[in-house]
C-alpha positions in Angstrom: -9.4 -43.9 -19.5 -13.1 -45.5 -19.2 -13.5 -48.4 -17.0 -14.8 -51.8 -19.1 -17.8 -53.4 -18.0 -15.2 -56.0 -16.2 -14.1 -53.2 -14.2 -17.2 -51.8 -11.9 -16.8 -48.7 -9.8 -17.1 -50.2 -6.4 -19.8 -47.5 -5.3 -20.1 -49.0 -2.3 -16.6 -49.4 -0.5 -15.5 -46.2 -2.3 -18.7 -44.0 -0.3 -17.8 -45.8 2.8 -14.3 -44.2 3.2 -15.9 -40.6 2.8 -18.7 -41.5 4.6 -16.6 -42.5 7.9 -13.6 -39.5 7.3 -16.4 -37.1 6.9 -18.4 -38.6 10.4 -15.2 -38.0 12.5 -14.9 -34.3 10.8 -18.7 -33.7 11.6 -17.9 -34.3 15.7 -14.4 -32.1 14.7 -15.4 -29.0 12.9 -18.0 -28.1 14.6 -17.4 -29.3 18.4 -13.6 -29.5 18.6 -13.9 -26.0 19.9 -16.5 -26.3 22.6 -14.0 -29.7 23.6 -10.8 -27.4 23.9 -12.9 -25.1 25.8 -14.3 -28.1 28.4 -10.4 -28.0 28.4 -10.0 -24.8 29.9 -7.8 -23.9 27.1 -8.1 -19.8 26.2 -9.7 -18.3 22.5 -5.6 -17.5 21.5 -4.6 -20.9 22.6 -8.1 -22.7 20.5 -7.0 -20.7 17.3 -3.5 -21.9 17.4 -5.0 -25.8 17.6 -7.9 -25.0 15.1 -4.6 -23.5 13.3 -2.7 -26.8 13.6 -5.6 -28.6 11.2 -4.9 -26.4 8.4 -0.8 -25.9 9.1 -0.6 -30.1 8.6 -2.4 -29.7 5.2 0.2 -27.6 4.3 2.6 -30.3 4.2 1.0 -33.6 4.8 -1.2 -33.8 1.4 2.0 -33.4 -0.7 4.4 -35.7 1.8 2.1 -38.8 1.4 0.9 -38.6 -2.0 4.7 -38.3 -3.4 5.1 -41.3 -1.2 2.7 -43.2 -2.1 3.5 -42.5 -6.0 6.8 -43.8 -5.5 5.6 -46.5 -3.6 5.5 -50.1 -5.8 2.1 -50.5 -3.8 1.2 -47.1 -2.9 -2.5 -48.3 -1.3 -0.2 -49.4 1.5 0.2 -45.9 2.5 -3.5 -45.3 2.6 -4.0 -48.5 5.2 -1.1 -46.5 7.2 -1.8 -43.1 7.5 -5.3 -44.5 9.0 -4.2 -46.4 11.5 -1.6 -43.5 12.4 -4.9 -41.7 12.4 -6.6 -43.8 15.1 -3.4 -44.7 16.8 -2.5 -41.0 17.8 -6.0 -39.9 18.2 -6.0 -41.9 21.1 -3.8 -39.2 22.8 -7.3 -37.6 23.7 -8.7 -39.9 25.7 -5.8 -39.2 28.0 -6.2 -36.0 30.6 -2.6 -34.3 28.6 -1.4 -31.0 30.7 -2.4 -28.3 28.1 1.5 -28.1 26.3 0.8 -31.6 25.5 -1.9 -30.6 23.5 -0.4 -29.2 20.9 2.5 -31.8 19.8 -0.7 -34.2 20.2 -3.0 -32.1 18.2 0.4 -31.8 15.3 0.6 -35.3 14.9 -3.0 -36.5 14.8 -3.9 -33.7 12.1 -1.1 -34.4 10.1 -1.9 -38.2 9.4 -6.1 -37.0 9.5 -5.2 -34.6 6.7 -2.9 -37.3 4.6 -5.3 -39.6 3.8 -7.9 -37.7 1.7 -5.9 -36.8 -1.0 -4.5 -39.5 -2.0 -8.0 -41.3 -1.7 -9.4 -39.1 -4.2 -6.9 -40.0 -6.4 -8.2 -43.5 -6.1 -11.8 -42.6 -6.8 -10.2 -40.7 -9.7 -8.7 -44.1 -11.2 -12.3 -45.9 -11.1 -14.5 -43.5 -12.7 -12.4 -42.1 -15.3 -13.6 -40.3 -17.9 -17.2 -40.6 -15.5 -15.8 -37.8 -13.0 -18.8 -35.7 -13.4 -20.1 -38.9 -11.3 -18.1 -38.2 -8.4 -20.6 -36.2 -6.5 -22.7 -39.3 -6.0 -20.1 -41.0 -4.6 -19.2 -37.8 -1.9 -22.4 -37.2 -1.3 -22.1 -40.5 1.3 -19.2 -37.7 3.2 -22.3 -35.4 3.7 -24.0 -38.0 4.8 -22.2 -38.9 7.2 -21.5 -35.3 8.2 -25.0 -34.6 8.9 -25.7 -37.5 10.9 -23.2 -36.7 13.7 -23.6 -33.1 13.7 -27.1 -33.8 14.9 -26.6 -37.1 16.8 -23.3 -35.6 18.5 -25.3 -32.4 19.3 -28.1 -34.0 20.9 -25.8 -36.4 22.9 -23.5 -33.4 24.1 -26.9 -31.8 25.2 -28.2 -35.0 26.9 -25.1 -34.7 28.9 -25.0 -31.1 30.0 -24.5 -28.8 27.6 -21.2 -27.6 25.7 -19.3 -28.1 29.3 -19.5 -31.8 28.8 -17.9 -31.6 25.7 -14.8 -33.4 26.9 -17.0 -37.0 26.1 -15.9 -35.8 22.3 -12.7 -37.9 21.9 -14.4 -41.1 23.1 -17.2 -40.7 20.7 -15.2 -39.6 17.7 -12.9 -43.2 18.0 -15.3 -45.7 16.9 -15.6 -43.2 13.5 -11.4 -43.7 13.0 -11.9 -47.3 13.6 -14.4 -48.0 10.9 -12.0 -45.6 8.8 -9.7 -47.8 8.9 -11.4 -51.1 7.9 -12.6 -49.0 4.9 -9.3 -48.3 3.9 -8.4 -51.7 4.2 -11.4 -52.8 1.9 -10.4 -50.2 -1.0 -7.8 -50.1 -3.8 -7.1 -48.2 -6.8 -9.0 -49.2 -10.1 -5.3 -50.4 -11.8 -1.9 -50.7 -11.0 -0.1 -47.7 -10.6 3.3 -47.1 -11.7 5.8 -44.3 -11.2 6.5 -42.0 -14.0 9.3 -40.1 -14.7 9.3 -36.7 -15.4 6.0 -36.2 -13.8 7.4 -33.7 -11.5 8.7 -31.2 -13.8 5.4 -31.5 -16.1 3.3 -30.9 -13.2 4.9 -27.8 -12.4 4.6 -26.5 -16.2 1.2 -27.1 -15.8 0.8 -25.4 -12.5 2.5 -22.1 -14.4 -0.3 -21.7 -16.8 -2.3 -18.5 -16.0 -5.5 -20.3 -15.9 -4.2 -22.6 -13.1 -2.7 -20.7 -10.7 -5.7 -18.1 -10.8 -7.9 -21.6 -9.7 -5.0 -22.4 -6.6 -5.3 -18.7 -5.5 -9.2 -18.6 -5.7 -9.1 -22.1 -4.0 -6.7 -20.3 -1.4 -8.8 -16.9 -0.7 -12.0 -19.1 -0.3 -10.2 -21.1 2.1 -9.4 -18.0 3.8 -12.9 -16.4 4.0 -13.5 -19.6 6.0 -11.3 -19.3 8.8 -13.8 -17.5 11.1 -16.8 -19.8 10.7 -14.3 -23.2 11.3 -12.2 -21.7 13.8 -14.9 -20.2 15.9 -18.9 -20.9 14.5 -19.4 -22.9 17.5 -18.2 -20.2 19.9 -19.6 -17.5 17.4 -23.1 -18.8 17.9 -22.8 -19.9 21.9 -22.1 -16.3 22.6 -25.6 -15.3 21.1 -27.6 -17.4 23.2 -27.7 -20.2 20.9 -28.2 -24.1 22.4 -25.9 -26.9 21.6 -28.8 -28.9 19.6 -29.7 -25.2 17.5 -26.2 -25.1 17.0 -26.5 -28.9 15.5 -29.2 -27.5 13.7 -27.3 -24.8 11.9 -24.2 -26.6 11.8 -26.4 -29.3 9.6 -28.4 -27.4 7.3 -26.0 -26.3 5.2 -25.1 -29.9 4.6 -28.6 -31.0 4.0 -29.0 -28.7 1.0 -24.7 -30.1 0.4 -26.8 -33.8 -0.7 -28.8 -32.2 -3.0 -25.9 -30.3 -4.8 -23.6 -33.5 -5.5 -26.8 -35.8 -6.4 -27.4 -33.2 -9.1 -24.4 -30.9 -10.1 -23.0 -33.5 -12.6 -25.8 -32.4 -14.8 -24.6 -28.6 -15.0 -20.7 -29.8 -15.7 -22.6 -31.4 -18.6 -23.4 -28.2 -20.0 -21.5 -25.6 -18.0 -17.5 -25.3 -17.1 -17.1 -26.0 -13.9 -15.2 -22.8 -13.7 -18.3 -21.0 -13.6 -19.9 -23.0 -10.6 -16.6 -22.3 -8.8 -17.5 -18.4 -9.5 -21.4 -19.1 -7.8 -19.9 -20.6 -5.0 -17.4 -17.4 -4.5 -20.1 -15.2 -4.7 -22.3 -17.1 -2.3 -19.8 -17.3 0.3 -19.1 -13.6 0.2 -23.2 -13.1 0.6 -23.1 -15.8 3.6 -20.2 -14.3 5.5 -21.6 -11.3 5.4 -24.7 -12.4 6.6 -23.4 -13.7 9.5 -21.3 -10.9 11.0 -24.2 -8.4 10.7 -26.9 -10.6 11.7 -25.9 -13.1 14.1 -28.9 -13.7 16.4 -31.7 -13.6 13.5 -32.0 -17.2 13.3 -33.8 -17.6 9.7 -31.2 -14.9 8.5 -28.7 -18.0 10.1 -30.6 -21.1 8.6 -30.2 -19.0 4.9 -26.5 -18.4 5.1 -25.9 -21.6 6.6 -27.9 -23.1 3.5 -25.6 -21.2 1.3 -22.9 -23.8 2.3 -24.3 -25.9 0.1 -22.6 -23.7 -2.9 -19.5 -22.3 -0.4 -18.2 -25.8 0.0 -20.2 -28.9 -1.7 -20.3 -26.7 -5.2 -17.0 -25.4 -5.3 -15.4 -28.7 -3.9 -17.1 -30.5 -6.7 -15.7 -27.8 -9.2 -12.5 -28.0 -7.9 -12.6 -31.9 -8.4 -13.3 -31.4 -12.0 -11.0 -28.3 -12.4 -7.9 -30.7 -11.4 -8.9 -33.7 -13.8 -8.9 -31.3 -16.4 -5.7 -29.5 -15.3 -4.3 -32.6 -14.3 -5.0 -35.8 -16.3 -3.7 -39.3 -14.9 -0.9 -39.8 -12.7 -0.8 -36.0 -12.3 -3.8 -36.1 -10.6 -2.3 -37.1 -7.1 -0.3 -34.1 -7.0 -2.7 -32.0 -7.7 -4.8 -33.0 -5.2 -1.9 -32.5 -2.7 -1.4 -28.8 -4.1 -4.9 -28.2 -3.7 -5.0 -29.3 0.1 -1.7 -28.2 0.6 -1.5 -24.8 -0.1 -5.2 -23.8 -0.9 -6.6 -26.0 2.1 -3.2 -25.7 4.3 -1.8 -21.9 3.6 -5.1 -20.6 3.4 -6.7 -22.6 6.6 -3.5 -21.4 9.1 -3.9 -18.2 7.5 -7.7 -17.9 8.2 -7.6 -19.6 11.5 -4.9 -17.1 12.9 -6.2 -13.9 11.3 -9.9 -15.2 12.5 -8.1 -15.2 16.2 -6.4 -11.7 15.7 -9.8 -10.3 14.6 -11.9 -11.9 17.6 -11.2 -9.7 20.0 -12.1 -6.4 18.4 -15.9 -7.4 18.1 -16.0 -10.7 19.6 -16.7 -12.1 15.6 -18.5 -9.2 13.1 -14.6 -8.1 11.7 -13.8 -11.8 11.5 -16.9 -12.6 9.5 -16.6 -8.9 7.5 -13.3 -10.3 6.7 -14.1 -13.3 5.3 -16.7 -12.3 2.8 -13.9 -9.4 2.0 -11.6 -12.5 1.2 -14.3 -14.7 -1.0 -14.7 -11.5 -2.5 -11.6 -11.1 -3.7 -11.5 -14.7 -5.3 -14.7 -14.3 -7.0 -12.7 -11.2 -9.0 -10.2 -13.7 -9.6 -12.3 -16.6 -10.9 -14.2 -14.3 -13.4 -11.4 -12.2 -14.8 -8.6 -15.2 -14.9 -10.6 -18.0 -15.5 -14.0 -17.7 -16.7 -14.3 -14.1 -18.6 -11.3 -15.8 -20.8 -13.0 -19.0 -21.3 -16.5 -16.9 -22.5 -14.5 -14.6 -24.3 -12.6 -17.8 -26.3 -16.1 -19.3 -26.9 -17.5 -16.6 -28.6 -14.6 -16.0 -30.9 -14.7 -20.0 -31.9 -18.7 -19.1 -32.4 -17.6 -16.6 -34.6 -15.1 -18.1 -36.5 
């Protein structure tokens, strides 16, 4: 499926979507916390709405991409679950009584997390056989990651600290707005029609050894991250660290994140990406450790913080080549809902609520511990399911 010279990727309005749905998570990841906190809300009660994000994924990813597949236009679905976005977003501006929170925080997350699946499978359908191209397309995400990390940090700052943190909401709407006219300005590279029987050959796929080894690596590095997005922010303010430093570490991981996606189509030219999904196993388990046993050494910090470049650009990128192998065409959409449903969803609830069990022993080393314990355990996967198999099946073709 390579797109004719009449059909252009359109670099431009495809980046724009990540680069606005990856703004608003750059104000969410890292100061959604400090916000719940200006809140008054308690460390249980944050881990249970950090744990909302990752409980929608669990069913929201796989809801709207099966709708939109059945859907005669399915780009119509896009256009909606963005303007649900915005729409309930808007809860936050309001002063909501602390139960109120949580309904709120159920509905917004669940049309926040529905979107990005099924826009992958649109960038999917314009670059084709090109998918090793997709990183410079992403990269626009990081981009726009960075830039509010540090411009949100600073402004929180300028305002007085992380106790002025409830300014969050109004900050973060303009980013859903322009989300939206980007949706509205995208479409997918063809027509799309419903196929029958896709179900049922997804599923054989998803049976294969090979494949389920990658959904349960995907899943344990999404666990190992439960501690850092759950409570970083928190992690970090309860060593003496400054909103803007916090910024600061919060950003450089994502600086060093550009640099992977402008240049890691080069080593899926030579390399499967099975083995850059290993790297980025093994870095995490290095970075989480790291940070649970040295928490207020700050260029100990700005090293494991860089290592997110591998923990989530690299192995995000992997994954994305992993399912267009695995999942070729229309299969592709529920892939990607697998992937951010279970992996992302199962494994973000999990790690959010185990992060908030394991707080209060230490106030974060046995989260941290934890979590390289977890990556740890997918790394074993990856290189005895997936990649040792794939060397092994090499050398005997070498052979032959």
């Amino acid at each position: 499926m390579t797109l004719s010279p009449r059909d252009p990727v359109p670099v431009t309005r495809l980046s724009s979507f990540y680069l606005f749905y990856y703004a608003a998570l750059g104000a969410f990841t890292p100061y959604w916390s400090l916000f719940l906190t200006a809140r008054g809300m308690s460390v249980t009660a944050i881990s249970v709405m950090m744990g909302i994000w990752y409980a929608t994924r669990i069913v929201a990813p796989t809801t709207w991409t099966s709708i939109a597949a059945a859907s005669s236009r399915p780009i119509r679905w896009l256009r909606v679950g963005t303007v649900l976005t915005l729409i309930t977003f808007c809860a936050f501006l309001l002063p909501l009584p602390e139960p109120w929170m949580f309904p709120a925080m159920v509905v917004f997350c669940f049309f926040y997390n529905a979107v990005m699946p099924q826009f992958e499978s649109i960038t999917l359908t314009h670059l084709g056989n090109d998918s090793h191209r997709y990183g410079l397309i992403r990269v626009w995400g990081s981009l726009g990651f960075i830039a509010v990390v540090m411009g949100f940090g600073w402004l929180i700052d300028g305002n007085g600290g992380p106790g002025h943190a409830h300014l969050l909401p109004w900050m973060m709407l303009p980013l859903f707005a322009l989300l939206v006219v980007s949706a509205f300005a995208n479409d997918y590279a063809r027509d799309l029609h419903r196929a029958h029987g896709d179900a049922s050959g997804f599923w054989q796929i998803v049976r294969k050894p090979q494949v389920l080894a990658f959904f349960v690596a995907a899943f344990m590095e999404q666990l190992s991250f439960g501690p850092y997005y759950t409570f970083f922010s928190v992690y970090m303010d309860h060593h003496g660290y400054a909103t803007s430093t916090l910024g600061l570490l919060w950003t450089v991981g994502v600086v060093f994140e550009v640099g992977v996606f402008f240049t890691i189509g080069r080593f899926f030219r030579r390399f499967d990406a099975s083995w850059m999904l290993l790297i980025a196993l093994v870095s995490s388990t290095l970075r989480w450790a790291a940070t649970a046993l040295y928490p207020e050494n700050l260029p100990v910090m700005l090293v494991a913080q860089s290592a997110h470049a591998l923990g989530f650009a690299a192995f995000f990128a992997a994954a994305m080549q992993m399912l267009a192998t695995y999942f070729p065409g229309r299969l592709n959409g529920h892939g990607q809902g697998l992937l951010y449903g279970f992996s992302s969803g199962v494994g973000g609830v999990l790690g959010a609520l185990i992060a908030g069990q394991l707080w209060t022993i230490d106030q974060g080393r046995t989260a941290f511990l934890a979590g390289s314990g977890f990556a740890l355990a997918g790394a074993l996967l990856c290189f005895f399911a997936i990649s040792l198999p794939l060397l092994r099946a090499a050398r005997r073709r070498h052979a032959s």
